[in-house]
N, CA, C and O atoms as a GROMACS GRO file, in nm:
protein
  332
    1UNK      N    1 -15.050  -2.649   4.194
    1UNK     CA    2 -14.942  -2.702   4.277
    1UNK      C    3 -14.809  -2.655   4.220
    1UNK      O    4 -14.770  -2.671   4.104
    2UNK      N    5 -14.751  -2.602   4.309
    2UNK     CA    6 -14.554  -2.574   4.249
    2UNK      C    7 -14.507  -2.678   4.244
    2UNK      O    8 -14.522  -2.778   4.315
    3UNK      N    9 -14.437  -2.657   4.139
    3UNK     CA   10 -14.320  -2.798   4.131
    3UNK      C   11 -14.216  -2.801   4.182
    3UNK      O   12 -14.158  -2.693   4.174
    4UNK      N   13 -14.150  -2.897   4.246
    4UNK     CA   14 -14.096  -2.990   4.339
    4UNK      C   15 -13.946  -2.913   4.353
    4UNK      O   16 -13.878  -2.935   4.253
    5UNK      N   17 -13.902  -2.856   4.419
    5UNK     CA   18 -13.769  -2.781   4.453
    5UNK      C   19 -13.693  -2.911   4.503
    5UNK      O   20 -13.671  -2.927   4.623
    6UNK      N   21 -13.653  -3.003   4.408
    6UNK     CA   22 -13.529  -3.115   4.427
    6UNK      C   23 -13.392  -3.108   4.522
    6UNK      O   24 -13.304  -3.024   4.499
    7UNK      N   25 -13.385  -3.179   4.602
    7UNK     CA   26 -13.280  -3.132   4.679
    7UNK      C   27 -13.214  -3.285   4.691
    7UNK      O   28 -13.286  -3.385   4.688
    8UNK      N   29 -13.040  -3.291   4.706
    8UNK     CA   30 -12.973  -3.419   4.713
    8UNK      C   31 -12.965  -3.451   4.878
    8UNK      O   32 -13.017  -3.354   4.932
    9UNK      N   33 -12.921  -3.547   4.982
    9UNK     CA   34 -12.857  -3.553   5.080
    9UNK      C   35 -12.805  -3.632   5.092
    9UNK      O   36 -12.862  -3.736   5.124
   10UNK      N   37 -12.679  -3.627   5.076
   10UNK     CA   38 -12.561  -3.757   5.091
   10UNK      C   39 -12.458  -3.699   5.190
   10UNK      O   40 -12.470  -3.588   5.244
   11UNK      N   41 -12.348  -3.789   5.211
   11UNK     CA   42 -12.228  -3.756   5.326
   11UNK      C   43 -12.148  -3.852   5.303
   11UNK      O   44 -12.176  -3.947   5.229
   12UNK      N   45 -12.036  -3.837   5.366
   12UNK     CA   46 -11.913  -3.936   5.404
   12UNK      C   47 -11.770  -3.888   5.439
   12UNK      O   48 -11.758  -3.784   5.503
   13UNK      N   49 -11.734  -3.912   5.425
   13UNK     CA   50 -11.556  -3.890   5.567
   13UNK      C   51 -11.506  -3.784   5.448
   13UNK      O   52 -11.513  -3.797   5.326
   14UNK      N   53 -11.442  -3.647   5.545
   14UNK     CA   54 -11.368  -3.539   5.452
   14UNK      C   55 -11.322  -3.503   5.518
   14UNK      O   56 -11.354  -3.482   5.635
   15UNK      N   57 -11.188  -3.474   5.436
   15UNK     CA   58 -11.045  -3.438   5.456
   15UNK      C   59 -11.014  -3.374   5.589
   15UNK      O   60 -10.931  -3.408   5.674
   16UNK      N   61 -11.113  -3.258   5.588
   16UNK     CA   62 -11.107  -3.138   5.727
   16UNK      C   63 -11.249  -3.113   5.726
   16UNK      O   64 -11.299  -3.077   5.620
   17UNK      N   65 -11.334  -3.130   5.847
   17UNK     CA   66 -11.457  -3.080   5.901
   17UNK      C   67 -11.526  -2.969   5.850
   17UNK      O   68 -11.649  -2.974   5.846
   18UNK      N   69 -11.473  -2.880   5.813
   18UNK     CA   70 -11.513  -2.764   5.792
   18UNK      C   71 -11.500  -2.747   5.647
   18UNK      O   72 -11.507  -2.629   5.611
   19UNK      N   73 -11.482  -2.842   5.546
   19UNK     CA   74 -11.494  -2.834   5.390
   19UNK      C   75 -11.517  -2.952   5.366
   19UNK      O   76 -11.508  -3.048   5.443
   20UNK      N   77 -11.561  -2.949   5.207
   20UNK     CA   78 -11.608  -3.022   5.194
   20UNK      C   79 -11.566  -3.145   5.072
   20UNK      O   80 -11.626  -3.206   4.983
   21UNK      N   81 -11.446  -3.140   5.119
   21UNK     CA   82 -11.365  -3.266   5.067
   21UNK      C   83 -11.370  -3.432   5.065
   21UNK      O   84 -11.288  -3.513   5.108
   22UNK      N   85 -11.464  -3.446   5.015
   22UNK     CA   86 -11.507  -3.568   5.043
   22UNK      C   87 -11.372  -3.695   5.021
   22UNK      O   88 -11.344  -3.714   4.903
   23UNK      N   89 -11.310  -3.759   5.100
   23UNK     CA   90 -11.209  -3.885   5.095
   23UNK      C   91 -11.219  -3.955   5.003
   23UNK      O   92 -11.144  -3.947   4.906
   24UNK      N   93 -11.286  -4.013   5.011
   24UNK     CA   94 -11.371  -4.146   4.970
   24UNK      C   95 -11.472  -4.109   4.858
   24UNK      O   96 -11.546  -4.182   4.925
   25UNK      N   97 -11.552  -4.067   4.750
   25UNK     CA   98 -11.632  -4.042   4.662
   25UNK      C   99 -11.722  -4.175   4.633
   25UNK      O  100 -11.842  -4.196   4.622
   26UNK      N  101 -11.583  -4.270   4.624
   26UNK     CA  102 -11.648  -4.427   4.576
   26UNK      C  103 -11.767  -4.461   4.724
   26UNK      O  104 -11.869  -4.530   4.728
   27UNK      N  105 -11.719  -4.403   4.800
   27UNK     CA  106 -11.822  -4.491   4.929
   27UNK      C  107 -11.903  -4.342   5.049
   27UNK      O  108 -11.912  -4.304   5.166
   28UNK      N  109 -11.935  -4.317   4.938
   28UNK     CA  110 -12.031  -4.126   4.961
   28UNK      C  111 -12.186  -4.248   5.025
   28UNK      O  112 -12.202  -4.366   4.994
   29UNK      N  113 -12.274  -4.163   5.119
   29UNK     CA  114 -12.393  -4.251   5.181
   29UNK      C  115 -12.475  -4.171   5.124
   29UNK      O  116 -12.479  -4.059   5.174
   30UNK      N  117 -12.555  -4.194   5.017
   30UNK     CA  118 -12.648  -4.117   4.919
   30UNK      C  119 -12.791  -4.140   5.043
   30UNK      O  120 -12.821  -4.251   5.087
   31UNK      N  121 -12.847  -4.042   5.072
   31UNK     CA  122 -12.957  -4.076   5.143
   31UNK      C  123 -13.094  -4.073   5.086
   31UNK      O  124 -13.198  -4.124   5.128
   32UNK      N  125 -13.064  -3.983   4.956
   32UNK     CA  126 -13.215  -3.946   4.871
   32UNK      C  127 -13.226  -3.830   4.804
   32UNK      O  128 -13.137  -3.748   4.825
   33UNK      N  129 -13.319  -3.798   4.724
   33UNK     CA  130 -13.359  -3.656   4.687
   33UNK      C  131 -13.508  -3.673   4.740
   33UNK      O  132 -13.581  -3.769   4.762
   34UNK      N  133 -13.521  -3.488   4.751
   34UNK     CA  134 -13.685  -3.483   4.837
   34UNK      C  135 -13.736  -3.371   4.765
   34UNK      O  136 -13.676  -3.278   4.710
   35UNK      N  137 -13.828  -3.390   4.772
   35UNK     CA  138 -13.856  -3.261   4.700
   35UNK      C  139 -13.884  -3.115   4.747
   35UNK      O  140 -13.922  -3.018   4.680
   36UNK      N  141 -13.844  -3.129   4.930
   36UNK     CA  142 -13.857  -2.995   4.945
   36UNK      C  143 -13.756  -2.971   5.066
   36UNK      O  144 -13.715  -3.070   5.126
   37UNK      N  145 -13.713  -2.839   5.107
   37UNK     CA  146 -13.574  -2.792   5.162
   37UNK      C  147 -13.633  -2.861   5.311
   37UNK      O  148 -13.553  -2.937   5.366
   38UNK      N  149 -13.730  -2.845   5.362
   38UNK     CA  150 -13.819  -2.899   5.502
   38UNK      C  151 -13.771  -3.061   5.471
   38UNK      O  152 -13.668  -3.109   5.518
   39UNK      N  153 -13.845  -3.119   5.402
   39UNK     CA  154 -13.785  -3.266   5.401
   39UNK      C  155 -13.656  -3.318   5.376
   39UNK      O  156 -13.630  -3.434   5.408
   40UNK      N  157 -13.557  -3.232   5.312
   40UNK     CA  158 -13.438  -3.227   5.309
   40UNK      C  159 -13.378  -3.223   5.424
   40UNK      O  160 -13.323  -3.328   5.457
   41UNK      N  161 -13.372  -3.126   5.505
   41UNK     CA  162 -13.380  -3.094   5.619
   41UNK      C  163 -13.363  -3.177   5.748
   41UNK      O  164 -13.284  -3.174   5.843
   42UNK      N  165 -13.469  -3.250   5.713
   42UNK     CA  166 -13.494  -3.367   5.806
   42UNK      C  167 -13.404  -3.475   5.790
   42UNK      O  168 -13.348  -3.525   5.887
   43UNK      N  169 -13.383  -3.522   5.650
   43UNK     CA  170 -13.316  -3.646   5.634
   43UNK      C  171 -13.175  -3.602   5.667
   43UNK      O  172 -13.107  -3.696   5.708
   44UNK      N  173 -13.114  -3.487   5.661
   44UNK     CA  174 -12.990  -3.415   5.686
   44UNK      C  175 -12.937  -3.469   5.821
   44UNK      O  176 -12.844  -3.544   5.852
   45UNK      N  177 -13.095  -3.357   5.932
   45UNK     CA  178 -13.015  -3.382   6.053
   45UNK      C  179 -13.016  -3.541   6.116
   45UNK      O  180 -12.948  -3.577   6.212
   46UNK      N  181 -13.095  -3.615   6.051
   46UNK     CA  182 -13.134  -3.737   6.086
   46UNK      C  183 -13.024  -3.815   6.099
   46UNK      O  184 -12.996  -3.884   6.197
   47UNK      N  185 -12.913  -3.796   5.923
   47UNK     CA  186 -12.794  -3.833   5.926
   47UNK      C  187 -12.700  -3.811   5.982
   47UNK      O  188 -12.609  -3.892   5.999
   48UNK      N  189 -12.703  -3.712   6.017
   48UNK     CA  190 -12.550  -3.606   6.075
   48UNK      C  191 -12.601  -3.648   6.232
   48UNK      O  192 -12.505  -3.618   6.303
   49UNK      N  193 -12.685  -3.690   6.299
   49UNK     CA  194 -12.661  -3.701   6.396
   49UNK      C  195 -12.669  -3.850   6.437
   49UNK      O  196 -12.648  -3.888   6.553
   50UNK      N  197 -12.697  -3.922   6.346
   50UNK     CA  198 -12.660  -4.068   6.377
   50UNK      C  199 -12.534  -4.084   6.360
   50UNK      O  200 -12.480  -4.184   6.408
   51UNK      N  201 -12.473  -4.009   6.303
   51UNK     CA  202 -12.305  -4.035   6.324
   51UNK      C  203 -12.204  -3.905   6.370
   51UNK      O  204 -12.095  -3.858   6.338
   52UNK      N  205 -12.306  -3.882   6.458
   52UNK     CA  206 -12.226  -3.724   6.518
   52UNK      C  207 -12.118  -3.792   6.605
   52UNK      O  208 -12.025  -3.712   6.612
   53UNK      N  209 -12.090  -3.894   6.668
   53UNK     CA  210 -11.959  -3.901   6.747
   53UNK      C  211 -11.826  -3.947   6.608
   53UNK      O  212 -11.722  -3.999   6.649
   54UNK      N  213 -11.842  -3.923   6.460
   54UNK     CA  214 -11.706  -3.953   6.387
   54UNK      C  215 -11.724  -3.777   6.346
   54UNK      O  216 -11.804  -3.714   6.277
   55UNK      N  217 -11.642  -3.752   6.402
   55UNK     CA  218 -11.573  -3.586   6.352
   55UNK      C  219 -11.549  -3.568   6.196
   55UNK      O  220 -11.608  -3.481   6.132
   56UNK      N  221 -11.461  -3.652   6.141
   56UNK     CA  222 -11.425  -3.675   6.001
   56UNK      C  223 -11.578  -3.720   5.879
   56UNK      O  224 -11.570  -3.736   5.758
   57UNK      N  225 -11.699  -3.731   5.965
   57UNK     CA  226 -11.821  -3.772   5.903
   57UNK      C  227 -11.927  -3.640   5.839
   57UNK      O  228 -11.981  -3.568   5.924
   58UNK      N  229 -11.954  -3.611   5.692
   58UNK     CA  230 -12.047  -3.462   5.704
   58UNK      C  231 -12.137  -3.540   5.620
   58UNK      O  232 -12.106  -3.638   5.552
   59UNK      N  233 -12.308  -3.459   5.637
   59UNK     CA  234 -12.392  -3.449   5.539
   59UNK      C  235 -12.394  -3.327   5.496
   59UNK      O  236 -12.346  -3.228   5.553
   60UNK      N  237 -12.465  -3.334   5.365
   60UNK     CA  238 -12.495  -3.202   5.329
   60UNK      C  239 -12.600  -3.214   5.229
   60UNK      O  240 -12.622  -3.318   5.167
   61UNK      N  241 -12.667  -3.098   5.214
   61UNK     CA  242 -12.781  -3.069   5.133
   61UNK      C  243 -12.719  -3.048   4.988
   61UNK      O  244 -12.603  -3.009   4.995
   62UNK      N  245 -12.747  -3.056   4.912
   62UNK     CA  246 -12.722  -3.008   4.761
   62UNK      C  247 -12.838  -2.928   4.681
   62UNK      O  248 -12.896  -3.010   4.609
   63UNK      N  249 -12.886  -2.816   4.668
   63UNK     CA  250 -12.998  -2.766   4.578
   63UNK      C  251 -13.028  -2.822   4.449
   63UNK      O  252 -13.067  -2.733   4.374
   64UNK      N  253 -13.024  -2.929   4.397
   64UNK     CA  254 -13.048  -2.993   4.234
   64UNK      C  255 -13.163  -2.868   4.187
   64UNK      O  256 -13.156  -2.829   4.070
   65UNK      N  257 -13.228  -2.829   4.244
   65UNK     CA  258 -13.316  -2.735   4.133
   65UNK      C  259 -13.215  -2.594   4.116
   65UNK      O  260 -13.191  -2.528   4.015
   66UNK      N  261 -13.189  -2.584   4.191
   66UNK     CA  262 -13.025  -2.488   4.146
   66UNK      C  263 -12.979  -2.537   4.014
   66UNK      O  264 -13.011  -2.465   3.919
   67UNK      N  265 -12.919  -2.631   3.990
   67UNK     CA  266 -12.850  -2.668   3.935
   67UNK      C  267 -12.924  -2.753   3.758
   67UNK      O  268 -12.870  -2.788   3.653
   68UNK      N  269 -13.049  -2.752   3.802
   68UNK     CA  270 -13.128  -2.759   3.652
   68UNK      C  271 -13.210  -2.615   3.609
   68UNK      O  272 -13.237  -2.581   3.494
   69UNK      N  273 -13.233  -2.560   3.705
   69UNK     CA  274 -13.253  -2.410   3.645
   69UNK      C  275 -13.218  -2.288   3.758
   69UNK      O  276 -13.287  -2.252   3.852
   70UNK      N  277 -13.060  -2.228   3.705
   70UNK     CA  278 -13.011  -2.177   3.782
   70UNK      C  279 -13.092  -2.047   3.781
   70UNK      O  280 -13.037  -1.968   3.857
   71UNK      N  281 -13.181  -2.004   3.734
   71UNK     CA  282 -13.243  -1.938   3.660
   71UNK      C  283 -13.377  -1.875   3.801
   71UNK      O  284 -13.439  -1.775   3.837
   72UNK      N  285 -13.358  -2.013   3.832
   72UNK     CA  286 -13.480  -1.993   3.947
   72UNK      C  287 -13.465  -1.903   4.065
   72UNK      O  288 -13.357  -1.883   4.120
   73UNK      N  289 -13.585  -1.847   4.104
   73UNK     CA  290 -13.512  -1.717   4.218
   73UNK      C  291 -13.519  -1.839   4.361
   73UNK      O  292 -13.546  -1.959   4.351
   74UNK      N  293 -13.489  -1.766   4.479
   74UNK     CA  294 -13.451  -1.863   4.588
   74UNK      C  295 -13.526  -1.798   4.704
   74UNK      O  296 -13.561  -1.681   4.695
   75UNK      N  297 -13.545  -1.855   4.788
   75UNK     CA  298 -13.645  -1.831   4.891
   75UNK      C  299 -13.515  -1.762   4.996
   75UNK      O  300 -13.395  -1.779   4.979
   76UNK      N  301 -13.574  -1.691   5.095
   76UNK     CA  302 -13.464  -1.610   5.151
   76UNK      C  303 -13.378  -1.736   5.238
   76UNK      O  304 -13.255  -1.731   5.243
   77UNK      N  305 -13.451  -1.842   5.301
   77UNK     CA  306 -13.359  -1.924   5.376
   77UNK      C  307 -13.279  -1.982   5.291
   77UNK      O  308 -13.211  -2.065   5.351
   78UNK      N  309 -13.250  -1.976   5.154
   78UNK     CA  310 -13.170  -2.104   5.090
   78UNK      C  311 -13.051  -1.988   5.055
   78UNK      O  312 -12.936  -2.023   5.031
   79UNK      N  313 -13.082  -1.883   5.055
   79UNK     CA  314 -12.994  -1.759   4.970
   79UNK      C  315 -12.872  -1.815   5.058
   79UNK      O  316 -12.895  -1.863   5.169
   80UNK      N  317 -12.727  -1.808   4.999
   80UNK     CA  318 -12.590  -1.817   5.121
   80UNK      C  319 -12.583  -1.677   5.130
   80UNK      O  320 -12.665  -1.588   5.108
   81UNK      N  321 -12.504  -1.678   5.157
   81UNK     CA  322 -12.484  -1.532   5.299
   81UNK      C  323 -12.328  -1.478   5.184
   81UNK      O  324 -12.221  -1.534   5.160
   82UNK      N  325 -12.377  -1.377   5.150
   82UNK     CA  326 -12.235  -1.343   5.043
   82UNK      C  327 -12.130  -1.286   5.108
   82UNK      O  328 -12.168  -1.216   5.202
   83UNK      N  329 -12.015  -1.288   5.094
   83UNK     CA  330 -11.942  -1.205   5.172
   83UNK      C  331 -11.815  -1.176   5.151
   83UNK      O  332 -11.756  -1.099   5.227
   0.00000   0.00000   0.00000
């Protein structure tokens, strides 16, 4: 079995839509870690669209296995787009 590609999904009100400035830090909506980008995924759009009518509202994914071994190679859907 591979081990568990950790992923964060939290959200809350930022500055401008399109970054990711979170307002508020103290009152961020932590939704979970999952252990895979598919179940991540899910809890994402689950969030973002229960509160799709506040504009000022984002989720987002976070890679935590990024970030404990940056080391790790990445599957082509997680790669960002360099530019």
């Amino acid at each position: 079995m591979d081990k568990p590609l950790l992923h964060l999904v939290f959200g809350g009100t930022v500055a401008d839509p399109q970054g990711t400035d979170f307002v508020d830090p103290d009152d961020l909506d932590i939704i979970g870690i999952f252990p895979s980008h598919d179940s991540a995924v899910k809890a994402w759009r689950g969030a973002s669209q229960a509160r799709v009518d506040e504009a000022n509202v984002k989720y987002v994914i976070v890679h935590l296995h990024r970030l404990l071994d940056p080391e790790h190679p990445t599957k082509f859907h997680e790669r960002r787009e360099e530019g």
